[in-house]
Structure formats: C-alpha cells, structure tokens
PADOBA-150508 format. One record per residue (C-alpha): residue in three letters; residue number from 0; x, y, z. Coordinates in pm, 1 decimal. Layout:
<sites>
<'ALA' NUM <X Y Z>>
...
</sites>
This chain:
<sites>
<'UNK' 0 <4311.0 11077.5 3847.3>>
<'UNK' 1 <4235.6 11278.5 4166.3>>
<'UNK' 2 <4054.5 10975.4 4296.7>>
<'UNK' 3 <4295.3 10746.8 4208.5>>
<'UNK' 4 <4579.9 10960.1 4390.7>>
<'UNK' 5 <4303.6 10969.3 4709.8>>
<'UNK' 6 <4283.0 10603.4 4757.6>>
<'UNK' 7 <4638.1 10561.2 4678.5>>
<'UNK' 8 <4718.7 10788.3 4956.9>>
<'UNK' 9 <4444.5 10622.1 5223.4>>
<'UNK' 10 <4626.6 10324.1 5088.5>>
<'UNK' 11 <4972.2 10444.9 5212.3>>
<'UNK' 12 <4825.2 10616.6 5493.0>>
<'UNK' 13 <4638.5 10272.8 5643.0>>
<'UNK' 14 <4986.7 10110.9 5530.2>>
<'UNK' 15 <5174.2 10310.9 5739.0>>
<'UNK' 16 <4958.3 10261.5 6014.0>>
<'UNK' 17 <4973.8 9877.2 6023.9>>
<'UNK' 18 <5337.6 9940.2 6024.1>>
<'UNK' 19 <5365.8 10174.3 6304.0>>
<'UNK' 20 <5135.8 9938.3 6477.5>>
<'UNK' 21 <5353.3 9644.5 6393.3>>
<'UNK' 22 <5648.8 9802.2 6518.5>>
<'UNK' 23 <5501.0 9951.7 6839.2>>
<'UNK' 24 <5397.8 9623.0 6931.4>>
<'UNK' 25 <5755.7 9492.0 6859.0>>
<'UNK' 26 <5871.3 9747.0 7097.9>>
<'UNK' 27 <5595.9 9700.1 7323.5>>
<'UNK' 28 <5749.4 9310.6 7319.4>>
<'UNK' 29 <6054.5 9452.8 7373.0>>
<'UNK' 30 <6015.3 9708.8 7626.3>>
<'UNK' 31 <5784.9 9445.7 7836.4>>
<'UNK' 32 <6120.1 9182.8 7787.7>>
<'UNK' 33 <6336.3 9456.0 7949.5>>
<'UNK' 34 <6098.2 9520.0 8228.4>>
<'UNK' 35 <6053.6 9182.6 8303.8>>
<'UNK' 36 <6430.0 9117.7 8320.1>>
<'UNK' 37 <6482.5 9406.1 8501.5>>
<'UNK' 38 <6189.3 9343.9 8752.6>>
<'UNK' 39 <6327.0 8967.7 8785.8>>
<'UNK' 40 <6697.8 9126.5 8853.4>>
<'UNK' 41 <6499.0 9356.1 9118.8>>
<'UNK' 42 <6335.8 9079.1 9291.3>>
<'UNK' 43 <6658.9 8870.8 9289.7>>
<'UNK' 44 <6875.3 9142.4 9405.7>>
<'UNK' 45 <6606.6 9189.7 9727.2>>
<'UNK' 46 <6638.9 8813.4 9817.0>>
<'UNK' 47 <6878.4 8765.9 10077.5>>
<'UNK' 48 <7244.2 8691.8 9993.4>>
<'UNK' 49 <7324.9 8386.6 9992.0>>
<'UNK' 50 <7622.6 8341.8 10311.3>>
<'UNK' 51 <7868.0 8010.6 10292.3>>
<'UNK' 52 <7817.2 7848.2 10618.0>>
<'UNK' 53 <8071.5 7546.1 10623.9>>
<'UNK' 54 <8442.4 7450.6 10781.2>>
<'UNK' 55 <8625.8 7581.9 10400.5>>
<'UNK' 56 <8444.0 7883.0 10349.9>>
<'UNK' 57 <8553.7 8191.2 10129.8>>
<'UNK' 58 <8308.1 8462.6 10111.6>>
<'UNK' 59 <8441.5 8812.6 9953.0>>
<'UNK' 60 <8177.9 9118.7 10030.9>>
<'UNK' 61 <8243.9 9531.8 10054.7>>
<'UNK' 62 <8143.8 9742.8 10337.6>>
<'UNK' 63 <8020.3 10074.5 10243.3>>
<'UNK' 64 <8038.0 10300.8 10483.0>>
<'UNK' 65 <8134.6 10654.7 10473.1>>
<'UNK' 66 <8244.5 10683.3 10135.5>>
<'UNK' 67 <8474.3 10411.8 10113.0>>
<'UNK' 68 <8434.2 10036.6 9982.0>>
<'UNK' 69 <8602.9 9829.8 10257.1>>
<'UNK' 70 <8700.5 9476.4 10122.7>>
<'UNK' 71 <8624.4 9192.2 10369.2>>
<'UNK' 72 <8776.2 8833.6 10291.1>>
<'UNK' 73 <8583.0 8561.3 10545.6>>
<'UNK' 74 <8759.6 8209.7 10507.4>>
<'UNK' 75 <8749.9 7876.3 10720.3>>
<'UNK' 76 <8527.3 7740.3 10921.6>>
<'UNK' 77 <8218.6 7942.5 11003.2>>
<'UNK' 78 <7990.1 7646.2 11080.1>>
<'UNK' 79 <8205.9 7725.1 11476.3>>
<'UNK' 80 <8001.0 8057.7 11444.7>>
<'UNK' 81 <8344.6 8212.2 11623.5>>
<'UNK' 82 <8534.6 8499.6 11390.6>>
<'UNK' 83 <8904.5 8641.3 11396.2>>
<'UNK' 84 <8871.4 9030.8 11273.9>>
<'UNK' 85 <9242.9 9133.9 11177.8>>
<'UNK' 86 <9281.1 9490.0 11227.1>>
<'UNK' 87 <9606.1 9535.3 10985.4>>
<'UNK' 88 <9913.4 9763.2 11044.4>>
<'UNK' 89 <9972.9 10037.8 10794.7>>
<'UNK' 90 <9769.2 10291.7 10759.8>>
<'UNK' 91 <9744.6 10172.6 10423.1>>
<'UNK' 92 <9881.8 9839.4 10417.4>>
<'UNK' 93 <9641.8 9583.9 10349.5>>
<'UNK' 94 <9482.2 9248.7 10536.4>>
<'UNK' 95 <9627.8 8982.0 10267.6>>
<'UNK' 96 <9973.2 8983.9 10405.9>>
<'UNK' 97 <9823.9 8790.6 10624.9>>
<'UNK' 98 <9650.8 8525.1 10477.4>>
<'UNK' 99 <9927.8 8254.1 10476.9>>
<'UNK' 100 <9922.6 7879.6 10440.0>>
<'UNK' 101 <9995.5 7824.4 10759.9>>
<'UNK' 102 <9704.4 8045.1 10961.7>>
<'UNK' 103 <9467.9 7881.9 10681.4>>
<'UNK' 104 <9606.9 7559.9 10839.1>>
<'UNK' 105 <9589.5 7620.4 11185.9>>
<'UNK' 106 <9345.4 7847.5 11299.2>>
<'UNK' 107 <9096.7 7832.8 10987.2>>
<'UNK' 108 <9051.6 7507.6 11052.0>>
<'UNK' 109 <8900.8 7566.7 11381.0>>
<'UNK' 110 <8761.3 7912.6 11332.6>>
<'UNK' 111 <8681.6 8168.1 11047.9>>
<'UNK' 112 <8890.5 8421.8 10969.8>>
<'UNK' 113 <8799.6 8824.4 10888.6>>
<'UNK' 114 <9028.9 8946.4 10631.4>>
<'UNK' 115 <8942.3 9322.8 10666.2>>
<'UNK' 116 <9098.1 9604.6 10435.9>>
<'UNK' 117 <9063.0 9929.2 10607.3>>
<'UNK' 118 <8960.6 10238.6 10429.9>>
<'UNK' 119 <9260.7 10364.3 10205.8>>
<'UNK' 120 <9418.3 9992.7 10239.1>>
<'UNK' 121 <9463.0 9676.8 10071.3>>
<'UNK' 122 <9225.6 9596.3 9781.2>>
<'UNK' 123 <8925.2 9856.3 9907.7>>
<'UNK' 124 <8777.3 10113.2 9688.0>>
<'UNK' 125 <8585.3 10433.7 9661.7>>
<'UNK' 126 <8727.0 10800.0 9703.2>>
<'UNK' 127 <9033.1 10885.8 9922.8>>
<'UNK' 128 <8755.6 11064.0 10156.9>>
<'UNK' 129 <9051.8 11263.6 10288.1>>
<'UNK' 130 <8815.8 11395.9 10571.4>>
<'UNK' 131 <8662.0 11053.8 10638.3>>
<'UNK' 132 <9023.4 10916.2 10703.3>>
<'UNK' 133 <9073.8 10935.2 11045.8>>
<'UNK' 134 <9101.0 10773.1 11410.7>>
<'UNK' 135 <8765.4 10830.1 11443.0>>
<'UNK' 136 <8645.2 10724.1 11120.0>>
<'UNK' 137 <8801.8 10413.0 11121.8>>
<'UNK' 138 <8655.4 10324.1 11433.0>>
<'UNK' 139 <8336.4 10351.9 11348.9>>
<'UNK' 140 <8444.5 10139.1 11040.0>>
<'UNK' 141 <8563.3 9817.3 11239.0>>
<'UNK' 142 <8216.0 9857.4 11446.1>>
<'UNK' 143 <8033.6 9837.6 11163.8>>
<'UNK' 144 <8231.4 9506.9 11023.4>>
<'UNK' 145 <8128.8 9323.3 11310.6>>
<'UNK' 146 <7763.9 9447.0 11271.0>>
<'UNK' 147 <7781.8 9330.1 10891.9>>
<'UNK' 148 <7956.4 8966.7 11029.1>>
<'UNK' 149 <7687.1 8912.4 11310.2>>
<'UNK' 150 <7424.0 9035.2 11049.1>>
<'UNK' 151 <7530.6 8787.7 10825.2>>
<'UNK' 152 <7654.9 8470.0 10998.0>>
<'UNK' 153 <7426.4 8515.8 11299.3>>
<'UNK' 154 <7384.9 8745.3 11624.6>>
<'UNK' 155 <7468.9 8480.0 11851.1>>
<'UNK' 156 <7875.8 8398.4 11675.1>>
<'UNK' 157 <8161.9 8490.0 11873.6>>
<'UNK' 158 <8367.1 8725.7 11756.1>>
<'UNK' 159 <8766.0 8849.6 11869.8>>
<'UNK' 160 <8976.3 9126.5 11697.0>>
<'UNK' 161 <9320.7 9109.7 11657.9>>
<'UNK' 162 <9523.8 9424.8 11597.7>>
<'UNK' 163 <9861.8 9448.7 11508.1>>
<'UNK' 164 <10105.8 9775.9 11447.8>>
<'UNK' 165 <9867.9 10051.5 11383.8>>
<'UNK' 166 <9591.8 9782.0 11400.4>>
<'UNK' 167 <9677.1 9754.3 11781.9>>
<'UNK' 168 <9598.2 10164.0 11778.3>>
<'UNK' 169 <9301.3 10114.4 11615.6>>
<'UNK' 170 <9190.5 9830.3 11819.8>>
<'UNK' 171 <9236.4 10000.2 12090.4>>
<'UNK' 172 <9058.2 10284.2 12007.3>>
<'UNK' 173 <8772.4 10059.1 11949.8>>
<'UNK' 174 <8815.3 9913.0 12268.3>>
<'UNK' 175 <8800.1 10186.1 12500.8>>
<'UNK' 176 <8521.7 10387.2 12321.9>>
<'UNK' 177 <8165.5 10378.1 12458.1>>
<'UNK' 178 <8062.0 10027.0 12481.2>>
<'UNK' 179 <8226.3 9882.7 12162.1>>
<'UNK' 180 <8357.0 9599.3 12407.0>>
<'UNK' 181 <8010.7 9420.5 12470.5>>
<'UNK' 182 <8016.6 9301.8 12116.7>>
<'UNK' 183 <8378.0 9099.5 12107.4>>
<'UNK' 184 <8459.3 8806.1 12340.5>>
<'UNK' 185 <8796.3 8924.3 12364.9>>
<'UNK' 186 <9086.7 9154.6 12242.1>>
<'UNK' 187 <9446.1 9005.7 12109.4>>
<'UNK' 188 <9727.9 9236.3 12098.2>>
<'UNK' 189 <10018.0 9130.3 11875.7>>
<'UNK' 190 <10327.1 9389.6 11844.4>>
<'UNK' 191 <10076.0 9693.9 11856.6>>
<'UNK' 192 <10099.2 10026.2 11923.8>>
<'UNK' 193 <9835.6 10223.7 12180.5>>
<'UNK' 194 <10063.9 10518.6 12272.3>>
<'UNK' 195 <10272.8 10659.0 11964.2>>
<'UNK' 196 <10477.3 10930.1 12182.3>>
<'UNK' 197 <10524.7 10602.7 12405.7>>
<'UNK' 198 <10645.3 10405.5 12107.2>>
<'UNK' 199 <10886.0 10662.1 11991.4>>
<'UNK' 200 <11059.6 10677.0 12340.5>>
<'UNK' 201 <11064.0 10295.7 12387.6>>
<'UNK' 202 <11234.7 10234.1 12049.6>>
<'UNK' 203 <11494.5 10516.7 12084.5>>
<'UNK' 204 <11563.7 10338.8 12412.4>>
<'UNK' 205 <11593.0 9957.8 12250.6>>
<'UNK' 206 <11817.0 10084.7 11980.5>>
<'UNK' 207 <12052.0 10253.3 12218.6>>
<'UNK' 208 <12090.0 9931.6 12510.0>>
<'UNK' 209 <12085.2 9700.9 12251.4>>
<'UNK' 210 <12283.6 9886.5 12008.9>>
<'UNK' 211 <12538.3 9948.3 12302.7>>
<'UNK' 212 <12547.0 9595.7 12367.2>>
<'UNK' 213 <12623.2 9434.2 12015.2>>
<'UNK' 214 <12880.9 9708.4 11967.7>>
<'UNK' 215 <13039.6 9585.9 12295.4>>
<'UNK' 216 <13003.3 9230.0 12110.5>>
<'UNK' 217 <13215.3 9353.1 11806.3>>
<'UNK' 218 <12884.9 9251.2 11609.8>>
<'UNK' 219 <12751.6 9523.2 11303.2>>
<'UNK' 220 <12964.9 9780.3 11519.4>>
<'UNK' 221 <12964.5 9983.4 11163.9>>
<'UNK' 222 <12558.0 9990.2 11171.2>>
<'UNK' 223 <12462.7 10030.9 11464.7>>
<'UNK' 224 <12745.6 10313.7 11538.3>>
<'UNK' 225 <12488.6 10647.0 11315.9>>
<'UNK' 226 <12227.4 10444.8 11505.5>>
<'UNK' 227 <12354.8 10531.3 11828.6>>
<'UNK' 228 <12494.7 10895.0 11696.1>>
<'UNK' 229 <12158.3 10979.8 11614.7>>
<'UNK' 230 <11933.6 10836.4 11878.9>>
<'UNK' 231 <12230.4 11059.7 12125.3>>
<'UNK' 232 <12130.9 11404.9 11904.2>>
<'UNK' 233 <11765.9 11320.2 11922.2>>
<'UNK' 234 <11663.9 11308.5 12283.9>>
<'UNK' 235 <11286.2 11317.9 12297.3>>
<'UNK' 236 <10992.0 11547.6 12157.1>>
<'UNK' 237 <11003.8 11403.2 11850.2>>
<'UNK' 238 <10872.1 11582.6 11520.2>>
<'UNK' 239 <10666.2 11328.5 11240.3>>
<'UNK' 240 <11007.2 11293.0 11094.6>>
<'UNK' 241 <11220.0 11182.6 11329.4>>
<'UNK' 242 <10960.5 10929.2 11424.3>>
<'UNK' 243 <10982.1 10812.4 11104.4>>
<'UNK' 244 <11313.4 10813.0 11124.1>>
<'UNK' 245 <11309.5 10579.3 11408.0>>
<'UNK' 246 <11080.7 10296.8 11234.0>>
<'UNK' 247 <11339.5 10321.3 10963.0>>
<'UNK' 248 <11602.8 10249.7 11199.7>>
<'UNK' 249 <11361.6 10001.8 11411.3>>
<'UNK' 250 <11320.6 9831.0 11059.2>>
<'UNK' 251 <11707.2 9764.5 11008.7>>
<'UNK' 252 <11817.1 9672.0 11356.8>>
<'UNK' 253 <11575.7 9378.9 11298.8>>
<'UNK' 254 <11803.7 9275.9 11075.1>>
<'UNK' 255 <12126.8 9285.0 11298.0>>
<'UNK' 256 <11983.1 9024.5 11543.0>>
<'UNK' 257 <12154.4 8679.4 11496.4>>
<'UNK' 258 <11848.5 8550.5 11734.7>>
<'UNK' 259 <11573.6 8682.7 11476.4>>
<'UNK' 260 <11407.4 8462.6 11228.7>>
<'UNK' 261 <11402.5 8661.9 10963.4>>
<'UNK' 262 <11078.0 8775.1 10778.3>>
<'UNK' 263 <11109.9 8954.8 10451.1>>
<'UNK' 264 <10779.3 9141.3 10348.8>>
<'UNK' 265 <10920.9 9145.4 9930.5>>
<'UNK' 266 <11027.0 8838.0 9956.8>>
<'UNK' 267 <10675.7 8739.3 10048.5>>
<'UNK' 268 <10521.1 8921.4 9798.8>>
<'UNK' 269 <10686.2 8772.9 9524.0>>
<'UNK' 270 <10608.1 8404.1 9659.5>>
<'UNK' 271 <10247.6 8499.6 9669.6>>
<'UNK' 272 <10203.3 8747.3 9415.5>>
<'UNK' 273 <10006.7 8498.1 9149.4>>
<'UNK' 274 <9915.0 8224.0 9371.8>>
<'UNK' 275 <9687.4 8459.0 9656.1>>
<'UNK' 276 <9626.0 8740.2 9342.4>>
<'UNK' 277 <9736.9 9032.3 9577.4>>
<'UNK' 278 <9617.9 9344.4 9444.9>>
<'UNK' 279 <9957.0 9486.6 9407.9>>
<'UNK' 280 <9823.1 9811.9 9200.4>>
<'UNK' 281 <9538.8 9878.4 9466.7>>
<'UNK' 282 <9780.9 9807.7 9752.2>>
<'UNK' 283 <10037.5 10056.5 9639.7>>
<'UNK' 284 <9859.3 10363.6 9549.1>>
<'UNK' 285 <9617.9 10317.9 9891.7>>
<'UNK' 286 <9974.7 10313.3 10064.0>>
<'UNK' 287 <10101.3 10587.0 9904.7>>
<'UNK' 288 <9786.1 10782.6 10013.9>>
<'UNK' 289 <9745.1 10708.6 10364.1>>
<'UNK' 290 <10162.4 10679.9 10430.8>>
<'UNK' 291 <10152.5 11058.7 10266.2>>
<'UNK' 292 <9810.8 11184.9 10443.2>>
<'UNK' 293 <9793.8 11464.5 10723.3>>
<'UNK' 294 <9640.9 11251.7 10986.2>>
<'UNK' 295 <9993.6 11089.7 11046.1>>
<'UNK' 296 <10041.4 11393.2 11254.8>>
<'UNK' 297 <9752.8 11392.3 11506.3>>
<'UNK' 298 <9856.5 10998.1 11480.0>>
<'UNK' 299 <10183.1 11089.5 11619.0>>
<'UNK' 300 <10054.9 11246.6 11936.4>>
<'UNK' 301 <9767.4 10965.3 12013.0>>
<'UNK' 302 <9759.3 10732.7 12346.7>>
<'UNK' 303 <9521.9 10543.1 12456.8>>
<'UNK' 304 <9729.3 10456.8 12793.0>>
<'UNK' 305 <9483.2 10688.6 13011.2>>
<'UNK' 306 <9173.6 10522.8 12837.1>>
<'UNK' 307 <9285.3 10148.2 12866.3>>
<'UNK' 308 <9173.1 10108.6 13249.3>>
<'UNK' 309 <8821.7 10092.1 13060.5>>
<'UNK' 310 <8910.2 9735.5 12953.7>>
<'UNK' 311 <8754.4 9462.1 13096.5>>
<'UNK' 312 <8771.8 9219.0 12799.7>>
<'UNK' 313 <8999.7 8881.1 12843.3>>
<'UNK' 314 <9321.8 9000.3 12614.1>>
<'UNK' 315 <9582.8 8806.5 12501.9>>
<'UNK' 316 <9917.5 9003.4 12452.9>>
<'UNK' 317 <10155.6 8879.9 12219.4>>
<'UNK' 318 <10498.2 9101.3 12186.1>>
<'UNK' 319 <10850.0 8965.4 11986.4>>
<'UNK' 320 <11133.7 9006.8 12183.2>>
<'UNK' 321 <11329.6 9183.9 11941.4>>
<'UNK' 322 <11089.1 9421.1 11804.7>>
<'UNK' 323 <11235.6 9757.3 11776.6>>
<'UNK' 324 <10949.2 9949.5 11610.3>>
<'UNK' 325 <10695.2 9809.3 11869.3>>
<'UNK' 326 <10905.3 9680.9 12194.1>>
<'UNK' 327 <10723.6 9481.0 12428.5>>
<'UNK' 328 <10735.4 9775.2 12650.2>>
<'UNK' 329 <10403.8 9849.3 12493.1>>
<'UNK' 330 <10300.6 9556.3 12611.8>>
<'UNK' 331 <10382.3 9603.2 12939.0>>
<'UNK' 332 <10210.2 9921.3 12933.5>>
<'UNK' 333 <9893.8 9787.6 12810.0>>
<'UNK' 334 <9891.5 9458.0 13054.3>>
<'UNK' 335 <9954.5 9675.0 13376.8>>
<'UNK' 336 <9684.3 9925.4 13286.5>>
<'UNK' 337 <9374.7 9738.5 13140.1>>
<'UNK' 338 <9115.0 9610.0 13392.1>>
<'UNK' 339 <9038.2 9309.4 13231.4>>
<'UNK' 340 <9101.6 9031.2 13546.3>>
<'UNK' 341 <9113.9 8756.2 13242.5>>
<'UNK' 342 <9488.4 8872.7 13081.2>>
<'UNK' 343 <9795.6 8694.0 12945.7>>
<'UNK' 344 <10126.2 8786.1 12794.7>>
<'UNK' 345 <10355.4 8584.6 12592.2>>
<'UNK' 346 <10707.3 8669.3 12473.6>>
<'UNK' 347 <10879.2 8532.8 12183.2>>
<'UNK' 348 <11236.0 8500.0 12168.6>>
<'UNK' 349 <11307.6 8417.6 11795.8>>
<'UNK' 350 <11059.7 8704.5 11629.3>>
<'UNK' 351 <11103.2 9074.0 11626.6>>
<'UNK' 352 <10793.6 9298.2 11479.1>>
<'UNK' 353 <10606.4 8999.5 11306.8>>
<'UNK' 354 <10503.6 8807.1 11599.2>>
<'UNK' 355 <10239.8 8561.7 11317.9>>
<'UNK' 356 <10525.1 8518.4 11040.0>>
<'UNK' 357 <10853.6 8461.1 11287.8>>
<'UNK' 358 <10713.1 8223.9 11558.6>>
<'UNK' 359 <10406.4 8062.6 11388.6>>
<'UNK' 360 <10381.5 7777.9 11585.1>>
<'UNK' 361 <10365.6 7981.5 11925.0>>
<'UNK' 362 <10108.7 8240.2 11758.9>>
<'UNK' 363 <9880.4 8008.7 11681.9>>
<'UNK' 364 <9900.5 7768.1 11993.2>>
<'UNK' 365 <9812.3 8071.1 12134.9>>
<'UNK' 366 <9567.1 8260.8 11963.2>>
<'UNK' 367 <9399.5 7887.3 11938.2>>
<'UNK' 368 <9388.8 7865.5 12302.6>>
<'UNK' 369 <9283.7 8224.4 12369.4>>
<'UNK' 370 <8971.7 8163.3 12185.9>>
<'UNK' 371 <8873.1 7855.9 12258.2>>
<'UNK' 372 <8903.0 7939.1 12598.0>>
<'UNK' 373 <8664.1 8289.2 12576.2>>
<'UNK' 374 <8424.9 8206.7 12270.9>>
</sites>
C-alpha cells in the first residue's frame, strides 16, 4: 500500500511538473509575443515621423515644452518650404479662429500655414504651469515652434510670424530678444499691441474724438454719452480694471461704426462649430485660466517701444481704421521706431480690430505680397 501511495505520488509529482512546464512555456510564448510587440512598437516609435510634404497638407503635432502640450495645426502647401506662424490674441484664446475658408483659399494655396495654440490656449494640454505662464515663457515657446517647423520640414524653409492683439506683444517680444530675428524672414503686425500703457491711452483717446464726433452727428448719442462720462473721470494711470474696462468699451464702439464690416466672434463659432471641430470645452476653460491669471498685471505695464529700434526685419503693418481696442496709433508707434529699412503700413477703412475677417481681400493681397517678396 505504502508503495503504491509512493509511485502514485512520483506520479502526481512528475504530472505536475509537465504541467508547470507546459504552462511556463505558454507564458514563455507569451511573454516573448509581448516583447516582440513591444520591441517592434520601440523600433517604430524611433523611426522618424513621417512629415506631409505637398500643396494640401494637414499635419497636427504637440510641442512639449515646459510643462505644457502646445497644439500646432500645419496646413497648405509646404512643398513652397515658406511657413505663416500665427501668434493668436488672447491670452487664452486659441489659433482656430483663424483657420477660415477663405485664408485656406488664398494664402494656403501658396504657402503653409502654422496654426499654433499657445500654452493655456486653444486646444493645448498639460498643467496650467501657473509659473511657466508668462512673457517670458511664452517666448521661449514660439522659438521653439519654429525650431520644431525647420526640424521637421527642413532648415533651409522660410518662415514669417504674424501676431495679432496680444500675439503682436508676444511677437514682439520675440522680436527684440537676443537674436530671435535671424531665424524669420520677416515680422507682420496686424492690430497688435507692443505697449499696453500705450494702448490704454490711445483707446481712451479714440473713444473720446470719435465718440465726440458721432454725438455731434446725432448717431448712438445714448451709447456713446457713459462712454464719454467715463473716459472724462478716468484720465490716465490706469489700474487692470479700468483697462479692462476700456476693451469692453473698445469692443462696443466697434459696433457703433456705420463704416465697419461687422465681424461677430459667436456668430462664427456657431457656423464652424461641427464643420472645423473647435474644441469648444478646451477653449473655454484655457480662457478662463489665462483671462483670470496674475500675469495680466505685469502684462498691463509691458512695452516694447524702447526695445523695437532692435528691429531690422522687413515688417508689414496692418492696422483697421476703426479699431478701438488696438488703434493704429500702435502702429504708428511701431513703424517710426523699428530699424528695419524694408517696412510698410496699410490702413483699412472698412475693418476695426479684425483686420483678416473684415477686409479679407486686402489682408491677403497683402500678406501674399509681403512674403513673396522676403521668402
């Protein structure tokens, strides 16, 4: 019996064994599957990208830098090895706004276009890297876009940036620090901002001539009249508040100006909403952030008008006429003071603060010209 028991246990005992064996070398199959997949994925992921040269390109990539995720949207034609950057307004708007049919048209035909969503803006990710979000920052960002561009489409392509709003800031900014300048062909300034204490004065000033005048005119007298009021009780010096209170004023008189065409930014949005797939949800909460975060103040006291002598670039200065929250002034200011012996400014007279949705034809004539010219 005790022998019997002793070879029935080898029994289960070699049994067991061929079955652990059998399923080690399952998982041994297994685990040398996995590896091999993983170790394909590895070699795959080291290959270099693959990058859409053609003339109806649409590449979408992320910058990482700093903590944030910047989305970049490249479409048209980069087989002309030339590239648009558009430094957006905001902070914290976004770069889709302008994407429209007609740029896609008439200057992504030619030329490829860099749909750039600063940190905090548009559809770009990562933390809010409160710290990170600054002048500074964000200057260092837009280098490094045109790093990742030339890096990917080629060290010898041509590339301009184009800053509008708080883009024109930031653009500036790039422009006068170290030697930034040496890697664009040339600088376009469209109803930007390079001096905010500047800005503030000029637009108090446009909405009390101008106000003046359509009240003389009998036209919106009963709008523009707490315009005035207030612009007389708020002299100069201005606090974060009151400047804000002046874009929202700068924002309505817009509106009052029989010679405007009119650009509506919901409006827009709801055309576009499905067919473009703006990233309403992203768009909004980055806003919220960077409309509500403490840099705004040191913002407020920036200029770049002692700096811009430092500008040799060709620029191309495009201003609407009626354009309360960035008056051509600014233009002015930055055409008599930059070095650059290769500058133009144009003036439209049917757009007010949206130089590239009010006058499209004359934007991109212009911005067309401006680059073929300087690529």
């Amino acid at each position: 019996m005790r022998q019997e028991k002793l070879i029935l246990f080898k029994r289960t005992i070699a049994q067991r064994k061929y079955a652990f064996q059998k399923t080690y070398s399952k998982c041994s199959q297994f685990v040398r599957l996995i590896s091999s997949i993983l170790f394909l994925g590895y070699i795959v992921s080291c290959q270099k990208e693959k990058i859409s040269i053609g003339t109806n390109v649409s590449d979408t990539f992320y910058l990482d830098n700093a903590g944030a995720s910047m989305r970049i949207l490249i479409e048209g034609n980069t087989l002309s090895h030339t590239f648009l950057i558009i430094v957006h307004g905001g902070p914290g708007t976004g770069s889709s706004f302008y994407n429209t049919d007609y740029i896609s048209q008439n200057i992504e035909d030619k030329y490829a276009v860099v749909y750039w969503d600063q940190r905090n803006s548009g559809a770009s990710q990562g933390n809010s890297n409160g710290n990170n979000l600054n002048l500074t920052q964000m200057t260092d960002d837009l280098k490094k876009v045109i790093q990742v561009i030339k890096s990917r489409y080629g060290t010898d392509g041509a590339v301009f940036i184009l800053g509008h709003s708080f883009g024109g800031l930031l653009a500036t900014s790039f422009m006068t620090s170290g030697n930034n300048q040496s890697m664009v062909k040339g600088w376009i300034f469209v109803d930007g901002s390079h001096n905010y204490p500047l800005n503030d004065t000029l637009t108090r000033q446009m909405l009390q001539t101008t106000g003046q005048q359509q009240i003389d005119l009998n036209k919106n007298a009963d709008k523009w009249s707490p315009i005035l009021t207030w612009c007389n009780a708020h002299p100069g010096n201005f606090t974060l508040a009151e400047s804000d209170q002046l874009a929202t004023f700068a924002t309505s008189a817009e509106t009052y100006m029989d010679e405007v065409n009119q650009f509506d930014y919901l409006t827009y949005i709801k055309e576009h909403l499905f067919s473009d797939n703006l990233t309403l949800t992203a768009l909004l909460f980055n806003h919220l952030y960077s409309e509500n975060a403490t840099f705004n103040n040191e913002l407020a006291k920036t200029e770049f008008s002692s700096t811009l002598y430092k500008v040799i670039k060709p620029t191309l200065i495009l201003f609407g006429q009626y354009d309360f929250i960035c008056p051509k002034g600014l233009g002015d200011d930055v055409f008599k003071r930059i070095s650059s012996p290769q500058k133009r400014m144009v003036i439209s007279t049917v757009s007010g603060y949206n130089f590239m949705f009010q006058d499209e034809g004359l934007f991109c004539y212009e911005v067309n010209n401006f680059i073929q010219q300087f690529k």
